[in-house]
N, C-alpha and C positions, 0 to 999 in steps of 0.2 A: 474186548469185553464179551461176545459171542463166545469165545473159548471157555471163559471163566463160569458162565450160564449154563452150558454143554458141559461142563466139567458138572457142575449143582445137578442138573437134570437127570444125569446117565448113573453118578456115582453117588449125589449127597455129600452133606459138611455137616459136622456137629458142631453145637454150640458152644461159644469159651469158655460155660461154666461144667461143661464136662471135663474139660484138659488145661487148666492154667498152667500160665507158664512157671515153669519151678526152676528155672536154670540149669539143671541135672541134665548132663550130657549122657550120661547111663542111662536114662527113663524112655524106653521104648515105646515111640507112640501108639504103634497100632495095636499092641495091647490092652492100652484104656480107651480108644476112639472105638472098637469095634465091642465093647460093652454100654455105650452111648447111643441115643436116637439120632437118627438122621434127618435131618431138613433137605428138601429136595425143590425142586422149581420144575413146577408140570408144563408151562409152556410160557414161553416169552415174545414180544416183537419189536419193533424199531418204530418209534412213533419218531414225526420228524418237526412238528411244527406245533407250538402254542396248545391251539383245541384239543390236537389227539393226546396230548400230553396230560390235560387237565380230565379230560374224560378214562385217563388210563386210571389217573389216580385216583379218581371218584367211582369209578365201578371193581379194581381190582385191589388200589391201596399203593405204597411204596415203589417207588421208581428209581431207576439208578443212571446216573447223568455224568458224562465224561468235560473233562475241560481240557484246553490248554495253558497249562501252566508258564508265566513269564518268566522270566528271571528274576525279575522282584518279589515273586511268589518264597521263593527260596530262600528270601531275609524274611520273614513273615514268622513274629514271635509270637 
């Protein structure tokens, strides 16, 4: 997840409504993504427990949370 952050921070990702997907295997991305704004992520941390969790999301907003997926996950309609 840190990689993917580190990717956000250094370089930016633009939004889907700049680049939908069109199917067209001819359509060269970086000719429409580098006419698009960037979203970037100025700094991030690893909260690890309940409190720092709830106070990340009260002073800064949206938080991004990993799980381990079972195998029942996988029938999951």
């Amino acid at each position: 997840m840190s990689g993917v952050l580190d990717y956000i921070k250094y370089k930016g990702i633009v939004d889907e409504s700049c680049f939908n997907y069109q199917g067209n295997d001819q359509i060269e991305c970086s000719k429409y993504i580098s006419e698009c704004k960037k979203v970037e992520v100025l700094d991030y941390c690893v909260a690890s427990n309940v409190e720092s969790i709830k106070r990340e999301i009260f002073k800064n907003g949206p938080v991004i949370a990993s799980i381990i997926p079972y195998r029942d996950f996988l029938l999951y309609d």
